[in-house]
C-alpha positions as CSV (number, residue, x, y, z in Angstrom):
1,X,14.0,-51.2,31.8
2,X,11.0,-50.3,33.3
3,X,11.3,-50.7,36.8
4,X,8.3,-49.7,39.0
5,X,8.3,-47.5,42.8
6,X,5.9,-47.1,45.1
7,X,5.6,-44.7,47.6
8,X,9.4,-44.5,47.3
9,X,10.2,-48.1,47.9
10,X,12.3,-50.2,45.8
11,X,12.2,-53.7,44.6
12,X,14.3,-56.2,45.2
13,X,14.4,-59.4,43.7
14,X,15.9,-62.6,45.8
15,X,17.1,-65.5,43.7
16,X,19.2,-69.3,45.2
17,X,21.3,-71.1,43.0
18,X,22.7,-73.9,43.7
19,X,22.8,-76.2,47.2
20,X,19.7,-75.8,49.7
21,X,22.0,-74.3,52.5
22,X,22.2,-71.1,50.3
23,X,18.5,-71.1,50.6
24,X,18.0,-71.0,53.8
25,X,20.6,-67.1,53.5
26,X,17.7,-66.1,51.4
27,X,15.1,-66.4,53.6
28,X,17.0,-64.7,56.5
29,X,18.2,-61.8,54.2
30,X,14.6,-61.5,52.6
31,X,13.8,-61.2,56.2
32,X,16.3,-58.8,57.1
33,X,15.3,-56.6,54.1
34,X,12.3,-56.4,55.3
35,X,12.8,-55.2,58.2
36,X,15.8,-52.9,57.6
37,X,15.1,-51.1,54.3
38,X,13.3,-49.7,51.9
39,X,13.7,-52.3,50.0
40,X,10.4,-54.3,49.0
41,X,11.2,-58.0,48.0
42,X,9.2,-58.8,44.8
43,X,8.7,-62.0,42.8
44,X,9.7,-60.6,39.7
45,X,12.7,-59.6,38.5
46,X,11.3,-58.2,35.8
47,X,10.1,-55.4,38.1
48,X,13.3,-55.2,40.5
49,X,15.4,-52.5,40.9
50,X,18.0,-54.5,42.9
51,X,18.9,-58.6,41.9
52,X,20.5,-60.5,44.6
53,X,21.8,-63.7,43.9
54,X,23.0,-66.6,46.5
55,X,24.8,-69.0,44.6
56,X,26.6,-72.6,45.0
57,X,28.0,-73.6,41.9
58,X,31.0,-76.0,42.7
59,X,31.0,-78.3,39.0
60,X,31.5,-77.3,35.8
61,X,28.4,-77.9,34.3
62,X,26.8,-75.6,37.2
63,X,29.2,-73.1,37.2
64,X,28.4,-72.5,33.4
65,X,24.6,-72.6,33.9
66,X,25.1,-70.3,37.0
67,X,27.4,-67.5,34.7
68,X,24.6,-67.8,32.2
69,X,21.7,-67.0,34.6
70,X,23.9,-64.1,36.2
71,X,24.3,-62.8,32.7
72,X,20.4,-62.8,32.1
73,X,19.5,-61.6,34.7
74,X,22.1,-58.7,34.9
75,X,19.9,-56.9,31.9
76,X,17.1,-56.4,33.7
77,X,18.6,-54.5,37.5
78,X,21.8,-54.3,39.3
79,X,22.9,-57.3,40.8
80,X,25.0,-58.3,44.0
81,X,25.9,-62.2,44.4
82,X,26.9,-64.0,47.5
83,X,28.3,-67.5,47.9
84,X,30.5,-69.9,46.0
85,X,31.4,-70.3,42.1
């Protein structure tokens, strides 16, 4: 993994799966990183150094694709996940 710092600021990358509401705890914790951290919220994850994931899976079908996506994505940075499964 390459994962790139500026100036001693980490990445974080931001990610909703699932219902709309989950969305909108995205925006406010993109927000709240923002102000509050070092963290830099990027649109890459890629280039992240943190994942976090917001996630409503309540079927079958979407809990499987959900575990799949948090599997991918768990190669690239540390990830912390919030919501339902």
């Amino acid at each position: 993994m390459d994962n790139h710092q500026s100036n001693n600021t980490k990445k974080v990358y931001l990610e909703n799966i699932g219902c709309e509401r989950r969305g909108l705890d995205i925006a406010e914790l993109n927000r709240d990183l923002i102000n509050s951290t070092k963290y830099e919220v990027c649109n890459n994850y890629n280039i992240a150094d943190l994942i976090i994931i917001s996630t409503c899976a309540l079927s079958k079908n979407q809990k499987k694709a959900t575990i799949d996506r948090l599997n991918y994505l768990h190669q690239y940075a540390p990830l912390i996940i919030a919501g339902c499964l």
